[in-house]
MIROBA-280607 format. One record per residue (C-alpha): x, y, z. Coordinates in steps of 0.02 Angstrom, whole numbers, padded with zeros to 5 digits, always signed. Example, Ala and Ser with C-alpha at 12.3 -4.5 7.8 and 13.67 -1.06 7.14 Angstrom:
BEGIN
+00615-00225+00390 +00684-00053+00357 
// end
This chain:
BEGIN
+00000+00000+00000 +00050+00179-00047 +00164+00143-00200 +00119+00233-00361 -00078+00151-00424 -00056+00229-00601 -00041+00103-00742 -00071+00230-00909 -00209+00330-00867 -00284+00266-00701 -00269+00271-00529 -00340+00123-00394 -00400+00169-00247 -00474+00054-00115 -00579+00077+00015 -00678-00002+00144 -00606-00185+00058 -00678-00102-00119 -00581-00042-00249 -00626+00115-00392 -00526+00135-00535 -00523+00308-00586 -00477+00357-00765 -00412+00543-00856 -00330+00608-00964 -00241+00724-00848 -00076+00632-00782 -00054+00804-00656 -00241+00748-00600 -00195+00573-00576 -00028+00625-00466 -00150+00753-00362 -00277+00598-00338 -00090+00468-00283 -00048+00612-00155 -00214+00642-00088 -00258+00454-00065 -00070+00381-00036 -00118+00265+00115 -00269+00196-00006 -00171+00147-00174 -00203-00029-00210 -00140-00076-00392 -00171-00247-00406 -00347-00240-00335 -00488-00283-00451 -00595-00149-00458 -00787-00165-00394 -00831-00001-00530 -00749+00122-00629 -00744+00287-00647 -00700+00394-00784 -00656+00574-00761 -00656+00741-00871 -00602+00903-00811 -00686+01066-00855 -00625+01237-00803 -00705+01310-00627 -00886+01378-00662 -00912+01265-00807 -01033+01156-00724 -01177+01186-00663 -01265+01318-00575 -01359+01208-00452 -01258+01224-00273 -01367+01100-00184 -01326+00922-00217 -01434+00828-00275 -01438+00621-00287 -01556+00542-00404 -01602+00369-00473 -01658+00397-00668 -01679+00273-00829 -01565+00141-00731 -01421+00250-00673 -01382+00388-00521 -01362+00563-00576 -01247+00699-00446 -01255+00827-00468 -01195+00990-00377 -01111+01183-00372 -00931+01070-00430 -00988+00920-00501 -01107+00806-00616 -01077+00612-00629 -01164+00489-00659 -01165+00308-00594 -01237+00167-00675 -01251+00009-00530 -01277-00136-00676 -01113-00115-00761 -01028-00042-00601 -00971+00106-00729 -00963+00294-00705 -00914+00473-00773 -00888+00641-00686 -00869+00805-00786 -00777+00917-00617 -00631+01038-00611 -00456+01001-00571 -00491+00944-00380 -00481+00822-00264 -00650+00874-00172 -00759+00837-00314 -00717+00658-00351 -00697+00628-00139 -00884+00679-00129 -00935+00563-00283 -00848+00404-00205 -00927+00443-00018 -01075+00454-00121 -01068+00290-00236 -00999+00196-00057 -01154+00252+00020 -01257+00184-00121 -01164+00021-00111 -01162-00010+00063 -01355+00017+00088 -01375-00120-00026 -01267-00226+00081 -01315-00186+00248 -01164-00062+00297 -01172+00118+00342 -01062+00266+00315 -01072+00359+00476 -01001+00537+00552 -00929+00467+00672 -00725+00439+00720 -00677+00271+00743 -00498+00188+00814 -00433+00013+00850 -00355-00055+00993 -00292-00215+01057 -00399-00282+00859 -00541-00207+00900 -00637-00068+00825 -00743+00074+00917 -00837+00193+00841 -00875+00370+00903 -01021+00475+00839 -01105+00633+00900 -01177+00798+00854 -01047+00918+00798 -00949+00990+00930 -00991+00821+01051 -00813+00761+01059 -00752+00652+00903 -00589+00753+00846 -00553+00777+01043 -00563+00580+01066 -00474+00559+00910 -00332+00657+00969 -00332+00613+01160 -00327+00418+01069 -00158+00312+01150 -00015+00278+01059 -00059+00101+01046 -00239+00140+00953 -00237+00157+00773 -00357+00296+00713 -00480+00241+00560 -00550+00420+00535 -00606+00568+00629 -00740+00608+00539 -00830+00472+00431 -00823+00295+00476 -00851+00156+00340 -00942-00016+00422 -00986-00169+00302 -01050-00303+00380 -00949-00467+00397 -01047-00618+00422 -00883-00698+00412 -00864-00639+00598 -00982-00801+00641 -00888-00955+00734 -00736-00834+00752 -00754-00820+00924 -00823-00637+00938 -00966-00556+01005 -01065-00547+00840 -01240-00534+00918 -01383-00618+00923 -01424-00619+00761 -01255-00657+00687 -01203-00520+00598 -01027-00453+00634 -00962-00282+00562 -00803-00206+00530 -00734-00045+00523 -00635+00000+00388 -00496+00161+00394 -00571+00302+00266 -00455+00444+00196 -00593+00575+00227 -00529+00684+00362 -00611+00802+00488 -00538+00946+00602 -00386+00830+00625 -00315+00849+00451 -00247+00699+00442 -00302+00540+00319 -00351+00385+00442 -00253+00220+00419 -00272+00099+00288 -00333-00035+00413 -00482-00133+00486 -00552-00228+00633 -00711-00291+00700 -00821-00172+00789 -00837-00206+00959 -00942-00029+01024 -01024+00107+00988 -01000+00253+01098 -01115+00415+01088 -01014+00559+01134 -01057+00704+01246 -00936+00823+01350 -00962+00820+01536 -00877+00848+01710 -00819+00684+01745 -00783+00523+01639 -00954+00425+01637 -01025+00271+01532 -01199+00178+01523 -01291+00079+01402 -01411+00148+01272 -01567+00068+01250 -01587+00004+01051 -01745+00112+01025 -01637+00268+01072 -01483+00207+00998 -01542+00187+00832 -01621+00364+00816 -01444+00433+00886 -01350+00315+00772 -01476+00387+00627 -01437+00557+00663 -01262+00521+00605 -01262+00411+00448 -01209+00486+00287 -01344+00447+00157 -01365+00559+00012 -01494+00502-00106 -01699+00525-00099 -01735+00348-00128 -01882+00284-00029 -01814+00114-00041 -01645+00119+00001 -01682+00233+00155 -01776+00111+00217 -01637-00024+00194 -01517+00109+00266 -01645+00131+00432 -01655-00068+00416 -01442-00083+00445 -01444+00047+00598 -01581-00063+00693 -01482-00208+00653 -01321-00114+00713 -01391-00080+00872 -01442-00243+00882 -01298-00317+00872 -01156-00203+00955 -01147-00148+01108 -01199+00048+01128 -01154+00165+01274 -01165+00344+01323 -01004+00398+01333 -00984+00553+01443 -00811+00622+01446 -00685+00770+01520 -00578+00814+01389 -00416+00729+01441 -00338+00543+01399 -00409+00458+01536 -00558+00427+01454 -00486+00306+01355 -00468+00200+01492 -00651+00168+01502 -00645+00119+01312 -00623-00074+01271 
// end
């Protein structure tokens, strides 16, 4: 991992155990794209879709700032202020028409991820996430709750995933291992994402299964207690990344929280901002 992906004209990057093979024209594009996502270069992956890229100047797009995620004639259209790709799930192919940045295409694959996952019973959540001694925890909370302070209060022997959006496929794989996978046998992992928060810094290239979910809030002293499902999943709902106003796959998408809840352990996690915290975590 983190050798040079670009073979002619593409670049492969994986994430969350999936690969994307992204194609231009521009070689200075394709060295931008190698920088940005060094820790997620995987050149001998097979990709799981494609995605071609053209660059236009800035302006030259569309006039629309909202984005906007729609299922038409067999394919997803994006469409916002910097970008409009499409996505087509049969063939697993793509385009997006964007201007020379890394922003535009990061948005597109959280996007296409998101649409993936719901199919599959994983989430995208805005959350932070570490592991420690191989297991994962995930941290999620309003904004300003705690998840870049946790991240960065984290011991040198965790291994932060993200700070800001966590990737969890399910992993039924997980059964007979030996690990709490719940009661209905579904074990998840969490997967490192380079999408970075307030920390600035691209999570690690690694994965383990999740063992908690804490919901952060700041406090006076260092509490924890269980979270009831009912109220987990609305928190837990709060925080998932899901872009696209598709009855159906919002309902899958509520359908994997429940099931999340379900099967991990979630706590309250009430913390003072300093590293002892961590020793309630595990």
């Amino acid at each position: 991992m983190g050798e040079l992906a670009t073979t002619g004209q593409q670049v492969i990057i994986e994430i969350g155990g999936m690969a994307v093979e992204v194609r231009s024209e521009s070689p200075e594009f394709l060295e931008m794209l190698e920088r940005r996502y060094s820790g997620f270069l995987s050149p001998e992956a097979l990709p799981g879709f494609e995605l071609d890229v053209e660059l236009v100047a800035p302006g030259r797009i569309t006039r629309e700032e909202d984005l906007s995620v729609r299922f038409e004639a067999g394919r997803w259209l994006i469409e916002r202020g910097d970008l409009r790709a499409e996505w087509e799930p049969a063939s697993r192919r793509g385009r997006i028409v964007q201007s020379p940045n890394p922003y535009s295409i990061d948005a597109v694959l959280r996007i296409v991820h998101s649409l993936i996952l719901a199919q599959e019973g994983g989430l995208l959540v805005h959350a932070a996430s570490a592991v420690r001694n191989g297991k994962a925890f995930l941290f999620a909370g309003v904004s300003g709750a705690g998840k870049t302070t946790i991240s960065r209060l984290a011991p040198p022997d965790a291994t932060l995933l993200t700070d800001e959006i966590s990737y969890l496929r399910v992993d039924r794989g997980l059964v007979g291992s030996g690990l709490d996978v719940g009661r209905n046998g579904h074990g998840y992992v969490a997967y490192g994402t380079p999408f970075a928060g307030e920390l600035a810094k691209v999570g690690e290239n690694a994965q383990a299964p999740l063992a908690a979910l804490y919901l952060l809030q700041k406090g006076s002293e260092n509490t924890i207690e269980p979270v009831k499902a009912s109220d987990a999943a609305r928190m837990l709902l709060e925080n998932v990344l899901f872009f696209a106003n598709d009855s159906e796959l919002v309902s899958l998408v509520f359908e994997s929280a429940c099931e999340v809840v379900r099967n991990v352990p979630v706590y309250r996690l009430t913390f003072v901002p300093d590293e002892r915290v961590w020793e309630l975590i595990g």
